[in-house]
N, C-alpha and C positions, 0 to 999 in steps of 0.2 A: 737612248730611251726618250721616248716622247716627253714632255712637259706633264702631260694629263697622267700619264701611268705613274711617272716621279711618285706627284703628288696623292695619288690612290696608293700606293706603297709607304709614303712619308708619315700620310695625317690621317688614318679613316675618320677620326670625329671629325678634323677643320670640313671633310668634303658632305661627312654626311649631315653640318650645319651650314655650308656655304647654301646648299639649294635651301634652305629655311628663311635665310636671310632677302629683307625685303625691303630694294631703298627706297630712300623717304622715309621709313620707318620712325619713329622720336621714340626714345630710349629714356624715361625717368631714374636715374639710377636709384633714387632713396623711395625706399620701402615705406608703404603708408598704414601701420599698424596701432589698432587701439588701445590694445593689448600689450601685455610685457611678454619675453620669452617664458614659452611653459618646460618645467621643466620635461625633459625629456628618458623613457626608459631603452631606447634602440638607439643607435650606432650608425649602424649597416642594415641595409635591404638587400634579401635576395630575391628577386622575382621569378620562379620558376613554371615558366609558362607554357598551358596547353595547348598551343595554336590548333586551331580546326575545332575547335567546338567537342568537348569532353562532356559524353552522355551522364549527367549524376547515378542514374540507375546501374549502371554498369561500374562504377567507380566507388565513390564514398556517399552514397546514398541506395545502398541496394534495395528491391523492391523483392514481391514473389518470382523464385524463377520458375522457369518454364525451359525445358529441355526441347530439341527440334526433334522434328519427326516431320516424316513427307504429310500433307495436307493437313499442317499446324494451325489452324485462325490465328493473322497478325493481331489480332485484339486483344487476344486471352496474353499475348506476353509483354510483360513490363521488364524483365530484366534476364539475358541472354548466361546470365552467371550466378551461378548459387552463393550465396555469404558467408563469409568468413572471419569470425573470431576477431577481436585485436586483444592489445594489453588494458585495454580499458574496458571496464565489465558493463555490458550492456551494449557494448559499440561494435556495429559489424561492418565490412567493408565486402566490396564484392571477391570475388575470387581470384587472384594472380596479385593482390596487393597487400600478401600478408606481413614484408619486411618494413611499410609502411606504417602498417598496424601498429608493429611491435614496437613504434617509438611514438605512438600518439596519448601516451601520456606525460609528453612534454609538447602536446598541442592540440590544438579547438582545433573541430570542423563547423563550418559556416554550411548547414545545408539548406538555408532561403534566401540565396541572393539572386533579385531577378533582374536581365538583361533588358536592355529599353527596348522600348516597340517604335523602331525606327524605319517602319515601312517594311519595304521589301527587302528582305534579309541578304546581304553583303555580307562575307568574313572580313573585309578589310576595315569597313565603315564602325561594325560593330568593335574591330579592335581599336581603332583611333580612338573611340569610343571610353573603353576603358582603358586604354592609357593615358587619355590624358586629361579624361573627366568631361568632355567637352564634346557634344554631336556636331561631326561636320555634316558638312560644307562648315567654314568660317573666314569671315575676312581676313584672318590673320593667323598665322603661322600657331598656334595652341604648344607649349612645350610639356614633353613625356614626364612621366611623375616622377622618372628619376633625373631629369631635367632640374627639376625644381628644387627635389632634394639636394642634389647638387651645388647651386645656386643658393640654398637657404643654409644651408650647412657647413657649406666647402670640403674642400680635402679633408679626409683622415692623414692622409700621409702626402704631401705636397707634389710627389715625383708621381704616382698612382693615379691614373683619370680617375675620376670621383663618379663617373658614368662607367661602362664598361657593360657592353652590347654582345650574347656570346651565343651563335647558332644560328640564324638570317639571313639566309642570301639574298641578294637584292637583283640576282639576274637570272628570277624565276618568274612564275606568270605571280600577275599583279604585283611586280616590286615597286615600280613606281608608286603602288598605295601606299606598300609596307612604308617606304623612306617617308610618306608624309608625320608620322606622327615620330619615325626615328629621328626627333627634333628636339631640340631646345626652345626655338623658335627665338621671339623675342629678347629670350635670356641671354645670348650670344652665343660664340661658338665653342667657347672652350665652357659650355656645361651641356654642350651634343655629347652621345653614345662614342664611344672609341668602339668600334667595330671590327669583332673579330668571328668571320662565321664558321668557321672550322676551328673546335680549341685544340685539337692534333696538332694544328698550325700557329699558334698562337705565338709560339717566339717572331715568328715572321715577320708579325705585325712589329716591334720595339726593332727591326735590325734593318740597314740598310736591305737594297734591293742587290740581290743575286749580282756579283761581279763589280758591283763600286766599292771603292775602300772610302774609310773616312773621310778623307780629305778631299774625295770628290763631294760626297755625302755634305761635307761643311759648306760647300762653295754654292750645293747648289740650294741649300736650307735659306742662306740669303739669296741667291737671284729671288728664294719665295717671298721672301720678306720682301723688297725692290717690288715686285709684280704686285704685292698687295697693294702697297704702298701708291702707286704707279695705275692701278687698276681702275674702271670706271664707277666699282664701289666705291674710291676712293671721292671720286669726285662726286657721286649723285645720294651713295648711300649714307649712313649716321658713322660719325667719327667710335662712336659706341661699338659698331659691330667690326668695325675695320679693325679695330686696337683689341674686341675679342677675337678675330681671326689669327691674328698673331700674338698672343698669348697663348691660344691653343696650339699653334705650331711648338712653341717655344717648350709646354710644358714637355710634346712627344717625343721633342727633341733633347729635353732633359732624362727623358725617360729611358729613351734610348744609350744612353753615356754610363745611366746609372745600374748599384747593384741590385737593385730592385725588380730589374727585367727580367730575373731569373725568374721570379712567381709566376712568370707566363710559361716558361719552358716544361712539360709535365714529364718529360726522359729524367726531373730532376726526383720525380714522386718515386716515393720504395716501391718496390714492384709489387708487394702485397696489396699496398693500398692502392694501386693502380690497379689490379684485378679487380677489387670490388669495384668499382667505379666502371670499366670499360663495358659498357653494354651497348655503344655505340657513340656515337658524336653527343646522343645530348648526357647520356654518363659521365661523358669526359670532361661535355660542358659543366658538368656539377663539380667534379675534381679542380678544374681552373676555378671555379667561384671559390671552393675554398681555399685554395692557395690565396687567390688574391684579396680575400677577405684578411687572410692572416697579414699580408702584405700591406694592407690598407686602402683599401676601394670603399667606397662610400654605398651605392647603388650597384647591383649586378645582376642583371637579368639574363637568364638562360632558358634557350626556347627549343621547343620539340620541332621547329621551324614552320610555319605554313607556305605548305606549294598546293595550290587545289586538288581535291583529290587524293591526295595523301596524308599520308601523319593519321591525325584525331578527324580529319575531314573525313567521314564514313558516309560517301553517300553507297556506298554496295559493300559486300561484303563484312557489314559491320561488325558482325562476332570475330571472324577471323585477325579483323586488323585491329581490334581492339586487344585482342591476346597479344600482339606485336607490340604493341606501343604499352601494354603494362611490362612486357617485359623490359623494356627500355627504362622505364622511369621507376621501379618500383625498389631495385635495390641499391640505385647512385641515390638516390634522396634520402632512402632512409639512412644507408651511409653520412650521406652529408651531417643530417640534423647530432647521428652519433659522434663525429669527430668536434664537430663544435661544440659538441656538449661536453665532451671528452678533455677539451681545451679549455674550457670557462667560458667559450668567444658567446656561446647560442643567448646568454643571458642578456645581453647588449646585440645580436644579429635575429633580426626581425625576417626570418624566413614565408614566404607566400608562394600558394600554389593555387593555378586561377585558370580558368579558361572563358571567352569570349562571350558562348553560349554552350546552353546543353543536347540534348538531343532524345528523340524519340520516333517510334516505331510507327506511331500512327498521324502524330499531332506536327502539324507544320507552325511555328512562330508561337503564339500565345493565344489560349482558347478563347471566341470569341473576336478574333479580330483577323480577319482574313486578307491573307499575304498568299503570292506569286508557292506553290508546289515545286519543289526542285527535288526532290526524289519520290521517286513513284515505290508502291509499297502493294503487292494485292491480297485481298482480304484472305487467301488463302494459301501457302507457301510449297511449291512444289521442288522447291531447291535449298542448296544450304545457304549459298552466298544472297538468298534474299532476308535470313535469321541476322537480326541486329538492328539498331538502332541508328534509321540514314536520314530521319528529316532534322530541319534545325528546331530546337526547343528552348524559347527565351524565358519561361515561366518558374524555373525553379532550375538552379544551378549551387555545386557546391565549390566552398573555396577551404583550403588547409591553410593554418597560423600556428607559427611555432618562436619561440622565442621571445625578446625584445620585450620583455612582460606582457606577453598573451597569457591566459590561462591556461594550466594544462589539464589532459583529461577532459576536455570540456566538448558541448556538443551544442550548437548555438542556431536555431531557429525550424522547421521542419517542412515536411512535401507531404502530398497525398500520398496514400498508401494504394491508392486506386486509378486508372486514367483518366481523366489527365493529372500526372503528378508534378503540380503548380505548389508553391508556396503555399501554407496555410496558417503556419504561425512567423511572428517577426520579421517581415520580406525587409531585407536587406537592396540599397543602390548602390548604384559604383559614387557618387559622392559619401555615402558613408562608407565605404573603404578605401577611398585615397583620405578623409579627412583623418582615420582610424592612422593611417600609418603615416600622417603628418606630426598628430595629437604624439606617438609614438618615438617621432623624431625630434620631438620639441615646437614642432612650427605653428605658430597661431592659426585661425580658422581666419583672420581676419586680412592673413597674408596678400597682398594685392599689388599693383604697379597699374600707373596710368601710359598707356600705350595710345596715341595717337587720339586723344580725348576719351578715351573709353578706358574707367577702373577693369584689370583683368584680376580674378582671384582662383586662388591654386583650385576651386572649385566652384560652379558657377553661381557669381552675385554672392561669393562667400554663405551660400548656404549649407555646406554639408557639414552634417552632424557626425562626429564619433560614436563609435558603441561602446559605453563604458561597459557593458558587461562581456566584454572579451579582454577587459583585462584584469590582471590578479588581484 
């Protein structure tokens, strides 16, 4: 076995924070806070993410619907799916999400959050975006929210990565965007993503590689230690990142020895609760988040994956793909939110469901501010796969909170009820939702580290504000 595959088999965090890592870099380790620790009502984050841009019309902000018919006006429709009921009176969700429904009275929808008008619309740019609070381009390496988490918090459970990355592949088109924000950056490497994109496969990742026994496994864990040690990080980069490079070995290497590995393994889940959950890779990805929540994971983000084109990306076929991916997501989540609840865990597990941007039928970016057309739309529909929702829509998007003292029952900001349906009351930023689920974690707003003479803050220039009214 190569050197390189070893170590993609050994460590996925050490590799997916090695490319993060930047020498020269100056590393402050002490925290420069005004503030004392607040306290905190969450634990655990799960992140369960839309990738490709999830239309709010179609989802949890449903509009009037409009059924197809040959020579429909793309104008007259605002939403591809008629509404449907939840447990919360007054609150309707689109059609194919009703086992979601049924558990949103143990959680707020967020339906004014608007995505930044960052030019010409990119999925990848727009996600570094939101995960890490920060619009690149940036000099320096920006680390993911659950980077910080990580980092601010530490372990729940010592053997457990406190990051934990689950449904991503990274050797799809634009991976090399995706891996920039799947970073710690700064922080080091052992508060990077542990990397598992398949959770079918997820024992995988804690087990040697196919055909080594331990004791080759042992021998070859130090040549890594040696190499690191030995490497030209050593000599040019920060004693900081080198000594986290090898601590993050060391943790996946405790990880691996321990009983704790089993949490990965899902042949261990009853087969009942495996059926609800299997509805595909990211089902399943929901099943490992709760195992390993149980197990002790600190941060766990589970993604629908973005490969262009697919998933929530709707540039054709909108209605149809949209029916595919509610099916996917609609009864492992509500499952999820049930089992934790089920447990006591959801009270202390700070659950989020988010996507990048939203989407609409007619409106490209945000009304008023003209950006680059990437899906064509004609004003009059002589087919089915032109019914849906294909351009990108930054103007009004919806996010779900559940747990970790959110409110429940709650319904938090609103959209036009007419096109373009933008934000009109409460517009929510992505600083006041990473600061929302710091405030949640405990972590001061004032949280910051001096990196190479410039204060870096979990959100920029320590401005983001929480929303006290999303929680109880």
């Amino acid at each position: 076995m190569k050197r390189r595959e070893f170590l993609k088999k050994t460590s996925a965090a050490t590799l997916a924070a090695m490319g993060a890592t930047i020498p020269g870099t100056s590393f402050l380790s002490s925290c420069k806070r005004a503030g004392k620790q607040m306290e905190s009502t969450a634990d655990t984050v799960i992140l369960l993410w839309m990738a490709g841009g999830m239309a709010h019309t179609e989802t949890f902000d449903p509009k009037a619907y409009t059924p197809y018919e040959p020579g429909l006006e793309s104008n007259r429709v605002l939403s591809t799916f008629p509404q449907s009921p939840t447990v919360v009176d007054d609150l309707f969700f689109s059609e194919g999400l009703e086992a979601i429904g049924s558990v949103m009275d143990r959680g707020t929808v967020i339906r004014s959050y608007r995505a930044a008008d960052l030019g010409h619309i990119l999925h990848t740019r727009h996600q570094y975006h939101w995960h890490t609070c920060y619009e690149p381009p940036q000099t320096i390496q920006m680390p993911h929210l659950g980077a910080w988490i990580a980092h601010e918090r530490g372990p729940v459970n010592p053997v457990i990565p406190p990051f934990i990355s689950i449904g991503q592949r990274f050797d799809v088109g634009e991976g090399e965007e995706l891996k920039a924000y799947h970073s710690a950056g700064f922080l080091g490497s052992e508060y990077g993503p542990f990397l598992i994109p398949d959770p079918s496969s997820g024992l995988e990742s804690v087990r040697p590689p196919v055909g080594m026994n331990i004791n080759r496994f042992e021998k070859r864990h130090q040549l890594y230690r040696d190499l690191v040690e030995q490497s030209t990080l050593g000599k040019h980069g920060s004693a900081y990142h080198k000594e986290s490079m090898v601590r993050a070995m060391e943790k996946s290497y405790a990880l691996l020895k321990s009983p704790e590995s089993e949490a990965f393994n899902l042949e261990k889940e009853p087969e009942e609760s495996y059926r609800e959950y299997d509805t595909g890779r990211f089902g399943l990805g929901c099943l490992l988040a709760k195992r390993l929540t149980e197990a002790g994971a600190r941060f766990i983000s589970v993604s629908t994956e973005y490969v262009p084109f697919m998933g929530w990306d709707t540039h054709e076929n909108g209605h149809s793909r949209t029916v595919k991916m509610k099916q996917q997501i609609n009864r492992p989540i509500a499952q999820l939110i049930r089992d934790l609840d089920k447990t006591g865990r959801l009270d202390r597990t700070l659950v989020i469901l988010a996507s990048e941007f939203s989407r609409d039928m007619m409106v490209e970016g945000r009304p008023g501010k003209t950006v680059k057309e990437q899906a064509r739309q004609p004003e009059v529909m002589q087919k089915k796969s032109q019914y849906g929702m294909h351009k990108h829509f930054t103007d009004g998007c919806s996010i779900l909170m559940f747990g970790g003292g959110i409110k429940k029952g709650n319904v938090y900001g609103k959209t036009a009820d007419e096109r373009p349906c933008s934000t009109v009351e409460k517009p929510v930023r992505i600083d006041n939702i990473h600061q929302t689920v710091y405030q949640a974690l405990g972590i001061p707003a004032d949280t910051h580290y001096v990196i190479e003479g410039r204060p870096v803050y979990t959100t920029p220039d320590g401005e983001g504000k929480a929303i006290p009214e999303l929680f109880a």
